[in-house]
KELUMNU-339097 format. One record per residue (C-alpha): x, y, z; residue in one letter. Coordinates in Angstrom, 2 decimals, padded with zeros to 5 digits. Example, Ala and Ser with C-alpha at 12.3 -4.5 7.8 and 13.67 -1.06 7.14 Angstrom:
# KELUMNU-339097
<node><px>012.30</px><py>-004.50</py><pz>007.80</pz><resn>a</resn></node>
<node><px>013.67</px><py>-001.06</py><pz>007.14</pz><resn>s</resn></node>
This chain:
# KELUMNU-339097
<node><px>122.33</px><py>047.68</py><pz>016.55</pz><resn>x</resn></node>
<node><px>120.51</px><py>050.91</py><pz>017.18</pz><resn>x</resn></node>
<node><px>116.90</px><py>049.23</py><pz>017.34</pz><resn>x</resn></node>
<node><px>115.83</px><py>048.18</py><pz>020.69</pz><resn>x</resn></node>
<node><px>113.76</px><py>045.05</py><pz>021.56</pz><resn>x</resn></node>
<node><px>110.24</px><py>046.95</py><pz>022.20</pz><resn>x</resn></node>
<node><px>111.29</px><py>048.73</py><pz>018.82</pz><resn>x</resn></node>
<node><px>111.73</px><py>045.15</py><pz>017.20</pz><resn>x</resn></node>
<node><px>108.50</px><py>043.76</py><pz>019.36</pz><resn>x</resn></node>
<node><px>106.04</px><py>046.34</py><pz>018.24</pz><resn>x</resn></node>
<node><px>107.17</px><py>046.06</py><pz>014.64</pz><resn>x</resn></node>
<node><px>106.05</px><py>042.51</py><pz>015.02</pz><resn>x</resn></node>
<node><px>102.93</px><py>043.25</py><pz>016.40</pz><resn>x</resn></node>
<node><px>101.90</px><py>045.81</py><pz>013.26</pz><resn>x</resn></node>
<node><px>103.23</px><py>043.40</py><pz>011.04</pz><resn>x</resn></node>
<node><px>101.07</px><py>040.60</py><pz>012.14</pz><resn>x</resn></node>
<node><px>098.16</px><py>042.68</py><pz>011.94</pz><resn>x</resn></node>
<node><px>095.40</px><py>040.40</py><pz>009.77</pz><resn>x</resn></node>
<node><px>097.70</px><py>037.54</py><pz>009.50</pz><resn>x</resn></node>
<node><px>097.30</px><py>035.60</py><pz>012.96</pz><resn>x</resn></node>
<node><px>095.41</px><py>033.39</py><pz>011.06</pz><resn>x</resn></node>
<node><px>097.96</px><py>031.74</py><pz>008.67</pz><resn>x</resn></node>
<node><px>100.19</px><py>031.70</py><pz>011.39</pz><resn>x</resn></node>
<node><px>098.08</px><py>029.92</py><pz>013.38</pz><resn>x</resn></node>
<node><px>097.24</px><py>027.01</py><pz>011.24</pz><resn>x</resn></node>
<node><px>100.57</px><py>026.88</py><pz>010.61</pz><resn>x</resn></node>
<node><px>101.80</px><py>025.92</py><pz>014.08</pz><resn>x</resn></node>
<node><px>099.16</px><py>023.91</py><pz>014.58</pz><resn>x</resn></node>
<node><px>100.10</px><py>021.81</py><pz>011.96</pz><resn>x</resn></node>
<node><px>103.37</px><py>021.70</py><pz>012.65</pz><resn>x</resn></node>
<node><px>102.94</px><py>020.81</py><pz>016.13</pz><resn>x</resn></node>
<node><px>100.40</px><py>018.15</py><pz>014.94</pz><resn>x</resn></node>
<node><px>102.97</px><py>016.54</py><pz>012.44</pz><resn>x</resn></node>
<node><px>105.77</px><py>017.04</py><pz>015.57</pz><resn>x</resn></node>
<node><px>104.04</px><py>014.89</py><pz>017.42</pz><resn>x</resn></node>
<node><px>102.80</px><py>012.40</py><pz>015.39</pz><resn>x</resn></node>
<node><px>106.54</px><py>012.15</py><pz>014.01</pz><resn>x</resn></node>
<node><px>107.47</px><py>011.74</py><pz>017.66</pz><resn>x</resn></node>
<node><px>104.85</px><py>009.02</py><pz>018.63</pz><resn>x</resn></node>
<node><px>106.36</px><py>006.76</py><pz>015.85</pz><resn>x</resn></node>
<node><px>109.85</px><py>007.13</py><pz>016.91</pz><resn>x</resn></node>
<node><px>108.93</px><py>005.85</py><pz>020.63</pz><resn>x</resn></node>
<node><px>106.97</px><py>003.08</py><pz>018.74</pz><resn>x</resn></node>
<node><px>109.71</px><py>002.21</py><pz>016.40</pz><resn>x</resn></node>
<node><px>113.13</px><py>002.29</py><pz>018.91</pz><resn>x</resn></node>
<node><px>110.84</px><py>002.25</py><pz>022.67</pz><resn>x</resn></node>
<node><px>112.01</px><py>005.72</py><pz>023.71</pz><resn>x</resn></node>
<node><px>108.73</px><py>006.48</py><pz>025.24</pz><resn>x</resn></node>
<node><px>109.49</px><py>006.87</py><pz>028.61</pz><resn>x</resn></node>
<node><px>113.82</px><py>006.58</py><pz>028.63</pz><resn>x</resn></node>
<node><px>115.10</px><py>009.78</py><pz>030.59</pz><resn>x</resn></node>
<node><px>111.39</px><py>011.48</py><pz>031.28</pz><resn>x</resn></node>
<node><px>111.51</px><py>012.72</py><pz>034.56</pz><resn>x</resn></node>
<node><px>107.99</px><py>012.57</py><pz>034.69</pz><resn>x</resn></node>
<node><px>107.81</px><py>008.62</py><pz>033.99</pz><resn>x</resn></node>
<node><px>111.06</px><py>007.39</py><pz>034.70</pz><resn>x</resn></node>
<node><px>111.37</px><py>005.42</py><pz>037.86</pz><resn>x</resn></node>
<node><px>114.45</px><py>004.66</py><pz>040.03</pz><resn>x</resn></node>
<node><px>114.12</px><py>000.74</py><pz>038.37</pz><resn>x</resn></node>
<node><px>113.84</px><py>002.49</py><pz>034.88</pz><resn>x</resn></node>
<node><px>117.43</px><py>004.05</py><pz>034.73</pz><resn>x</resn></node>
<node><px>119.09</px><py>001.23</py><pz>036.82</pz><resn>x</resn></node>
<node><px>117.90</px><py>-001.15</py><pz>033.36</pz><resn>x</resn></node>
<node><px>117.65</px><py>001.20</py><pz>030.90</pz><resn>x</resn></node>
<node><px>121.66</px><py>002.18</py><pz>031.06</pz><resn>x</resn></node>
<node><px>123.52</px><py>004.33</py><pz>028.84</pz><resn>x</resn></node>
<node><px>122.78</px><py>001.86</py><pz>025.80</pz><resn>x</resn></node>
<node><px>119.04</px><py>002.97</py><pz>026.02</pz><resn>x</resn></node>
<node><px>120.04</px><py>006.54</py><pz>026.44</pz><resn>x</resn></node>
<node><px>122.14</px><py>006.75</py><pz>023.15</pz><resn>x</resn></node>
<node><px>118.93</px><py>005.28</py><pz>021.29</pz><resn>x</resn></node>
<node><px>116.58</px><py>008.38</py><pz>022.99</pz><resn>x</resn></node>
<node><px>119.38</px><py>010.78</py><pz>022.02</pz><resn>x</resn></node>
<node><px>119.54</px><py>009.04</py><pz>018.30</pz><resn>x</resn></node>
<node><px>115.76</px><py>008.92</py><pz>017.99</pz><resn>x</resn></node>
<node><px>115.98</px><py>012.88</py><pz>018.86</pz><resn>x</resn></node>
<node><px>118.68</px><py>013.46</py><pz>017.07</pz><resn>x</resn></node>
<node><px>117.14</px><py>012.23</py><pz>014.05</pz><resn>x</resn></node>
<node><px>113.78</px><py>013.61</py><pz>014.60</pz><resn>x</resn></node>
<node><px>115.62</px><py>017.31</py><pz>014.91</pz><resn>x</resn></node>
<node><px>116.85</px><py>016.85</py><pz>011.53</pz><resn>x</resn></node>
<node><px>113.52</px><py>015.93</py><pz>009.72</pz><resn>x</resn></node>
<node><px>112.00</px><py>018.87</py><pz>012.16</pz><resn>x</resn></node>
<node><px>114.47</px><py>021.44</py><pz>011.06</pz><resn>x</resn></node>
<node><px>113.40</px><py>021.66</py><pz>007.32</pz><resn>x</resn></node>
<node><px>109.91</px><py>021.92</py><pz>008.31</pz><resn>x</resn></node>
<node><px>111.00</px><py>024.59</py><pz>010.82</pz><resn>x</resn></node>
<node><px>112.49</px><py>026.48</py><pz>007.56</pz><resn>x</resn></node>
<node><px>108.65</px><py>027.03</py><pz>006.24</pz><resn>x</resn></node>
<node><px>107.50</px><py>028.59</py><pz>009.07</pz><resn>x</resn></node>
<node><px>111.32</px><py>031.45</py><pz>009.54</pz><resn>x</resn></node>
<node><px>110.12</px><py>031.89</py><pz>005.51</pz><resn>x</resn></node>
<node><px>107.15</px><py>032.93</py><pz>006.54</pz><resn>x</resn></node>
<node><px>107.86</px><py>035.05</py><pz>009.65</pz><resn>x</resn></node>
<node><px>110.30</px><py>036.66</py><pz>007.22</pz><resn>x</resn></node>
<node><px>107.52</px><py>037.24</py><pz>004.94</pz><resn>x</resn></node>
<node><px>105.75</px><py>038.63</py><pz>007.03</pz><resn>x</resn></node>
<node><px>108.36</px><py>041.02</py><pz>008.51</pz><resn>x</resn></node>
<node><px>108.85</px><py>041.90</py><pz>005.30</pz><resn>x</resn></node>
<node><px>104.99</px><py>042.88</py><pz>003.97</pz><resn>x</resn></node>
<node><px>104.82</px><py>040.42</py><pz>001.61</pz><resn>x</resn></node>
<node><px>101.97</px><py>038.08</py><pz>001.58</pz><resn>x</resn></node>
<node><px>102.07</px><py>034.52</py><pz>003.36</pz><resn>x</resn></node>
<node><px>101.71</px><py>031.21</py><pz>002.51</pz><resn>x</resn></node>
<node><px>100.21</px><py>028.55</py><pz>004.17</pz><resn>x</resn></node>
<node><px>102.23</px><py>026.30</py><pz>001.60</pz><resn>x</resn></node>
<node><px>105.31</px><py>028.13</py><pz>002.68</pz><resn>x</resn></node>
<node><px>105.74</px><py>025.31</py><pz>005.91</pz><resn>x</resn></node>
<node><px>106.84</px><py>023.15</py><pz>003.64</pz><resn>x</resn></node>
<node><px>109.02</px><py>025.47</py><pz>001.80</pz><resn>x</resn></node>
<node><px>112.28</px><py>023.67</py><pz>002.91</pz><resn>x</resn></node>
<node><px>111.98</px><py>020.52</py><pz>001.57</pz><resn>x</resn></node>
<node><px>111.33</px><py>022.13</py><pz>-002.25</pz><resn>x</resn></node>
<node><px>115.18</px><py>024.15</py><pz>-001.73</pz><resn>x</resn></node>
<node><px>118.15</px><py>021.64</py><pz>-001.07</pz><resn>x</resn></node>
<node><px>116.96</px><py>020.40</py><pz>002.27</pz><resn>x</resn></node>
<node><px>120.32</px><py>018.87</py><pz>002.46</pz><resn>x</resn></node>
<node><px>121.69</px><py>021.86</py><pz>003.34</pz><resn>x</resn></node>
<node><px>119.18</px><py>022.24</py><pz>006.18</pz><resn>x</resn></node>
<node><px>119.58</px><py>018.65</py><pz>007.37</pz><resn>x</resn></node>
<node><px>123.68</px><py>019.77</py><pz>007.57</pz><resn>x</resn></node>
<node><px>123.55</px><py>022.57</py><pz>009.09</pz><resn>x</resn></node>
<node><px>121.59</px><py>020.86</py><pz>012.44</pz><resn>x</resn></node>
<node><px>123.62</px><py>018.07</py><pz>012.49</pz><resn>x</resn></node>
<node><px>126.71</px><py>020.14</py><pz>013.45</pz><resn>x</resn></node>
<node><px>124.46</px><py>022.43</py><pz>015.52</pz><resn>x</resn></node>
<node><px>123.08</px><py>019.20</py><pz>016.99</pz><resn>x</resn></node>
<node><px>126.62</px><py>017.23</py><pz>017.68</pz><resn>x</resn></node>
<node><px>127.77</px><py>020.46</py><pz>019.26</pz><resn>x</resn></node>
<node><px>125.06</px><py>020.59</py><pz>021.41</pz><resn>x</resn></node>
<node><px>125.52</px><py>016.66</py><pz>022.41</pz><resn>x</resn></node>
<node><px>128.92</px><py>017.63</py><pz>023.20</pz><resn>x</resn></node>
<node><px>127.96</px><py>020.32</py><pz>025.65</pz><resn>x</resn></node>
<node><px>125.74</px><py>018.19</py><pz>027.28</pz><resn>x</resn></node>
<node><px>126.34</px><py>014.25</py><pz>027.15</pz><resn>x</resn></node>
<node><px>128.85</px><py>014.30</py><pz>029.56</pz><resn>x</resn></node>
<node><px>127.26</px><py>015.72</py><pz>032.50</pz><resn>x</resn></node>
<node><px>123.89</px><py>014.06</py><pz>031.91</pz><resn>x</resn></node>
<node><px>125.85</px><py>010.53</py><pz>031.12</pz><resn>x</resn></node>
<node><px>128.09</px><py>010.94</py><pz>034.57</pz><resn>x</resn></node>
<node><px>124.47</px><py>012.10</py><pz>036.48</pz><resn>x</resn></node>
<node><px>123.27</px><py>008.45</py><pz>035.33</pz><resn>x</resn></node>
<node><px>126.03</px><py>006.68</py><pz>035.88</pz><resn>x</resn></node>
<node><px>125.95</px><py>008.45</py><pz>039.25</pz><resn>x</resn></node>
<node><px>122.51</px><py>007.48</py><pz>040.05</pz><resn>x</resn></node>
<node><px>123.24</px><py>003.50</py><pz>038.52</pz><resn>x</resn></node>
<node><px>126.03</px><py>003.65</py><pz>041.34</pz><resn>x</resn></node>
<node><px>124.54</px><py>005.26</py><pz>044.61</pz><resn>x</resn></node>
<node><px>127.55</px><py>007.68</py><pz>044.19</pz><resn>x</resn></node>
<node><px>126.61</px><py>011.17</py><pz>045.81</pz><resn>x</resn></node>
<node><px>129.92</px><py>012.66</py><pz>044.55</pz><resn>x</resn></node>
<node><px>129.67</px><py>011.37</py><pz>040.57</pz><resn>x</resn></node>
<node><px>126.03</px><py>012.78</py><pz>040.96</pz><resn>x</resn></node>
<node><px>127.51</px><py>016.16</py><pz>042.26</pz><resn>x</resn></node>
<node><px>130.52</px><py>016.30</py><pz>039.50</pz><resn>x</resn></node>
<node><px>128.16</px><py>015.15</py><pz>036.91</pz><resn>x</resn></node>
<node><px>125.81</px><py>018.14</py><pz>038.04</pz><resn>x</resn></node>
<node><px>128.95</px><py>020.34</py><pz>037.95</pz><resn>x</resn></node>
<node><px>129.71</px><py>019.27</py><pz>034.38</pz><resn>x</resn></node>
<node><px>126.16</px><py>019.84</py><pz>033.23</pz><resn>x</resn></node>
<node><px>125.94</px><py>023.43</py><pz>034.51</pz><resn>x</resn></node>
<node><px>129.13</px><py>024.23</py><pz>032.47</pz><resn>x</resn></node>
<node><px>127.84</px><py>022.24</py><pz>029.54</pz><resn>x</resn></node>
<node><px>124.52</px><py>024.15</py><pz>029.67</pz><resn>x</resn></node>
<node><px>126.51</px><py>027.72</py><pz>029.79</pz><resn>x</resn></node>
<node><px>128.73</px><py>026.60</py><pz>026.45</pz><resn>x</resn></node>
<node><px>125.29</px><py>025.53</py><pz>024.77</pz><resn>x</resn></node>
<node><px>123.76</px><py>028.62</py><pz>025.45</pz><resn>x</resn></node>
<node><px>126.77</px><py>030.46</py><pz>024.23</pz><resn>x</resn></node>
<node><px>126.66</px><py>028.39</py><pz>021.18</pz><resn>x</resn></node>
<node><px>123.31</px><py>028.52</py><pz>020.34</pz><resn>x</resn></node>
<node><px>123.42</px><py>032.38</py><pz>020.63</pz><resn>x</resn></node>
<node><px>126.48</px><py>031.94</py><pz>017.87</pz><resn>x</resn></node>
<node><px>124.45</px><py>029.95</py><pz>015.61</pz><resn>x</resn></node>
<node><px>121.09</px><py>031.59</py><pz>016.06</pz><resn>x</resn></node>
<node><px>121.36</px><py>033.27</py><pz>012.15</pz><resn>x</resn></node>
<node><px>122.21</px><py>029.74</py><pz>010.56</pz><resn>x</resn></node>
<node><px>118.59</px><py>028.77</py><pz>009.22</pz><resn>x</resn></node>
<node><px>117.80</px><py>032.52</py><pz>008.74</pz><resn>x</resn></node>
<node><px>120.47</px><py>032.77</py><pz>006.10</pz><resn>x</resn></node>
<node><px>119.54</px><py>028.93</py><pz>004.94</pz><resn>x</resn></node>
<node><px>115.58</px><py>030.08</py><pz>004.22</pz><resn>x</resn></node>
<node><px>117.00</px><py>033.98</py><pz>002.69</pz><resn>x</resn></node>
<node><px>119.42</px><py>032.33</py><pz>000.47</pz><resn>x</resn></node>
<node><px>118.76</px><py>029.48</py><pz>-001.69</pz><resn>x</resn></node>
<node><px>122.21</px><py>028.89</py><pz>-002.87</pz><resn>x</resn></node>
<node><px>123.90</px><py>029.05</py><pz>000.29</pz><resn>x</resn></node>
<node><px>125.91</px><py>026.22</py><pz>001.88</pz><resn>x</resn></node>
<node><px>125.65</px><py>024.93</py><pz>005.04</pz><resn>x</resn></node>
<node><px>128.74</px><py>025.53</py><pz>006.71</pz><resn>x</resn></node>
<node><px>128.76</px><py>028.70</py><pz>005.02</pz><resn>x</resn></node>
<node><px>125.60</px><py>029.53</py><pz>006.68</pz><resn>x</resn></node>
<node><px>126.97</px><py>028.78</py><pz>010.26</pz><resn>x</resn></node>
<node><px>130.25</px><py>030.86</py><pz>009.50</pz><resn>x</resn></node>
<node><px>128.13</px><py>033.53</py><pz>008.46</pz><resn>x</resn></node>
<node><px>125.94</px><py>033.60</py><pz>011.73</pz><resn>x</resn></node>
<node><px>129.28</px><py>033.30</py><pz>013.83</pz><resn>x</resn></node>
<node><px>130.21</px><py>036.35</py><pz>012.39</pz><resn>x</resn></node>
<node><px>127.32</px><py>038.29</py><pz>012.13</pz><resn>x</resn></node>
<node><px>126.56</px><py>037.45</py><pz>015.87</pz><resn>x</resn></node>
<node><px>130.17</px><py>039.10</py><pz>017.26</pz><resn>x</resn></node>
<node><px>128.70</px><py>041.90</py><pz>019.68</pz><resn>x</resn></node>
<node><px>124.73</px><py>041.03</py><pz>019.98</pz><resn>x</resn></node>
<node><px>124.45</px><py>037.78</py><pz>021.44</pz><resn>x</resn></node>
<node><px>124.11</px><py>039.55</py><pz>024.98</pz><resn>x</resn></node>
<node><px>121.11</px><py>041.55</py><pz>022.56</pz><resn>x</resn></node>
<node><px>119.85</px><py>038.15</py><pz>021.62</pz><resn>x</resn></node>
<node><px>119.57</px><py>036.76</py><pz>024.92</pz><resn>x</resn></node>
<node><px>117.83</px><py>039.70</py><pz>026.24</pz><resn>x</resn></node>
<node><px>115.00</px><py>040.12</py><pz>023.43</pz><resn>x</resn></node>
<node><px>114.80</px><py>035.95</py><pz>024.00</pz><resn>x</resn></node>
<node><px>114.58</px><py>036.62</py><pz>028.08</pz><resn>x</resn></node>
<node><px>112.01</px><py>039.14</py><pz>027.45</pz><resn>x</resn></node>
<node><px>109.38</px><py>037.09</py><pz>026.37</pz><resn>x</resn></node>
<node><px>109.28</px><py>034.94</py><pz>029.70</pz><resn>x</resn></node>
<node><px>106.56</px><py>037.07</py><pz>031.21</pz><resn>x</resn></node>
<node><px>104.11</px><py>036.42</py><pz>028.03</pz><resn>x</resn></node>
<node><px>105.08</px><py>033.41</py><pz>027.55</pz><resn>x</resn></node>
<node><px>103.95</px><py>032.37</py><pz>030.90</pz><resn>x</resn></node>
<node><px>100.48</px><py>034.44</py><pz>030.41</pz><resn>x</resn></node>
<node><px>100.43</px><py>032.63</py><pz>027.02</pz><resn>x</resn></node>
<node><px>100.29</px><py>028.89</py><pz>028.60</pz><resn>x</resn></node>
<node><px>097.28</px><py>029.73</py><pz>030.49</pz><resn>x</resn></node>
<node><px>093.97</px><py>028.16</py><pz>030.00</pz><resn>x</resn></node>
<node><px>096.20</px><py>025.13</py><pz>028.39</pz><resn>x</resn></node>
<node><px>098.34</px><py>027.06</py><pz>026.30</pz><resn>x</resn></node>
<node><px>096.20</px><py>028.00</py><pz>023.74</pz><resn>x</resn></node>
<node><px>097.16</px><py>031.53</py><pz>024.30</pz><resn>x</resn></node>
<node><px>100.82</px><py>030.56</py><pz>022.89</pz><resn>x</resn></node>
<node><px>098.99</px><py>030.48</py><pz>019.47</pz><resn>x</resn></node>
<node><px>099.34</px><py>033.82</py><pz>019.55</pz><resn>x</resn></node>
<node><px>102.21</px><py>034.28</py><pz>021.34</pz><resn>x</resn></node>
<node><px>104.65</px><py>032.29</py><pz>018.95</pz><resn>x</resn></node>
<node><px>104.29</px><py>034.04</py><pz>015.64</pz><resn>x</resn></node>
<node><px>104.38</px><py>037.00</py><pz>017.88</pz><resn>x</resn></node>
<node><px>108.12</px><py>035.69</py><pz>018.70</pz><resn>x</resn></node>
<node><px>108.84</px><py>034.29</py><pz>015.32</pz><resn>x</resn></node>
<node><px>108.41</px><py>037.56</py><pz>013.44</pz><resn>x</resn></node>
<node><px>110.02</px><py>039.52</py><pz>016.10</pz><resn>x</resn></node>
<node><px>113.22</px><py>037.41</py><pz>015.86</pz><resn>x</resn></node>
<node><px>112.85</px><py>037.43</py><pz>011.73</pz><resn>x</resn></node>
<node><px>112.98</px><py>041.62</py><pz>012.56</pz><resn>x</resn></node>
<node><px>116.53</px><py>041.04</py><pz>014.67</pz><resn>x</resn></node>
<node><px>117.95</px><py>038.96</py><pz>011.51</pz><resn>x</resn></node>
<node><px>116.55</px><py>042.04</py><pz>009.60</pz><resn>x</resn></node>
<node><px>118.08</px><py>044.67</py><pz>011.63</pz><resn>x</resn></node>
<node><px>121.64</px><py>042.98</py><pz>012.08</pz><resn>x</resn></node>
<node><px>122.08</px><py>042.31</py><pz>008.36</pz><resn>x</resn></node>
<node><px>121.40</px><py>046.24</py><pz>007.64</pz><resn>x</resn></node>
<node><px>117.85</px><py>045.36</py><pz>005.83</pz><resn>x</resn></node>
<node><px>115.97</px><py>047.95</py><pz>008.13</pz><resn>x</resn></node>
């Protein structure tokens, strides 16, 4: 990959010249229907306040248990899923846009008009694998805390670090898998995740840095109440659709 990430940023940035707009509403919509989809899972299984640090008290975890925290990781696991074909609207039209074609507002709901079961696959196993990385550590932290145990809080901090390190390396991995799911209609879903395996082998360390370099505007961006990430987002969503670009030899 001869293209380097200021290359791939300031392609972005001419490519989203005029078309803020769509993006915008866009977002906001899907962060609107995020919510609201959110809201009604704590109403329906009472996950409003299980494992938020900012909410949870001392009494909370000591009743909740781990029986309450498989329902908050259920109620997110399934409201990933739904999420994740909505999410395919908005890489169709980042890739649209990377692309000079002319965007859709329509296009956020693009994924649930092409086999959405495919979509809906595809996160599951990128969801269980993620679990896996990090269930154990957070479960023995918990349990840790339930029993006044300094050590199990220590190991299950321990196992959570190392957890967190295999995510990352796994999300890196699978970082292609709805990019290949929105450019090809026809593909499968565990086809799609081989296919970003494969296509990642050598540029994940690329990955991570064009991710790490949007910290600093990110951080300007959630000033004034974040309202300045409306710009920054599509900023980052057409600059990654430019990476899947460049590593499958488009540009």
């Amino acid at each position: 990959m001869n293209i380097s990430s200021k290359e791939l940023k300031k392609m972005a940035r001419n490519q989203l010249s005029g078309k803020y707009g769509t993006f915008i509403g866009t977002n906001v919509l899907y962060i609107l229907i995020t919510l609201v989809a959110s809201n009604l899972m704590d109403l329906v299984l009472g996950t409003s306040s299980i494992l938020n640090p900012l909410t949870a008290t001392s009494a909370t975890v000591e009743t909740l248990g781990i029986s309450h925290t498989v329902v908050y990781y259920l109620s997110t696991f399934i409201l990933s899923l739904i999420l994740s074909v909505l999410n395919i609207g908005l890489l169709k039209i980042a890739l649209d846009t990377a692309r000079g074609y002319d965007i859709r507002f329509q296009d956020l709901f693009y994924g649930f008009k092409h086999h959405p079961d495919r979509v809906i696959l595809a996160q599951g196993v990128i969801l269980l694998l993620t679990y896996l990385c990090i269930l154990p550590g957070s479960g023995l932290c918990i349990y840790g805390y339930r029993q006044k145990s300094v050590t199990l809080l220590l190991a299950g901090t321990a196992v959570l670090c190392v957890g967190l390190v295999i995510y990352l390396i796994l999300s890196l991995m699978f970082s292609q898998t709805m990019f290949f799911l929105t450019d090809y209609i026809d593909i499968e879903a565990m086809q799609a995740l081989k296919e970003s395996v494969r296509i990642m082998r050598g540029k994940k360390g690329k990955l991570f840095y064009l991710q790490l370099s949007f910290i600093g505007i990110y951080l300007l961006g959630a000033i004034a109440c974040g309202i300045g990430l409306l710009w920054v987002i599509p900023y980052l969503q057409v600059t990654m659709a430019n990476f899947y670009r460049k590593i499958t030899g488009e540009v």
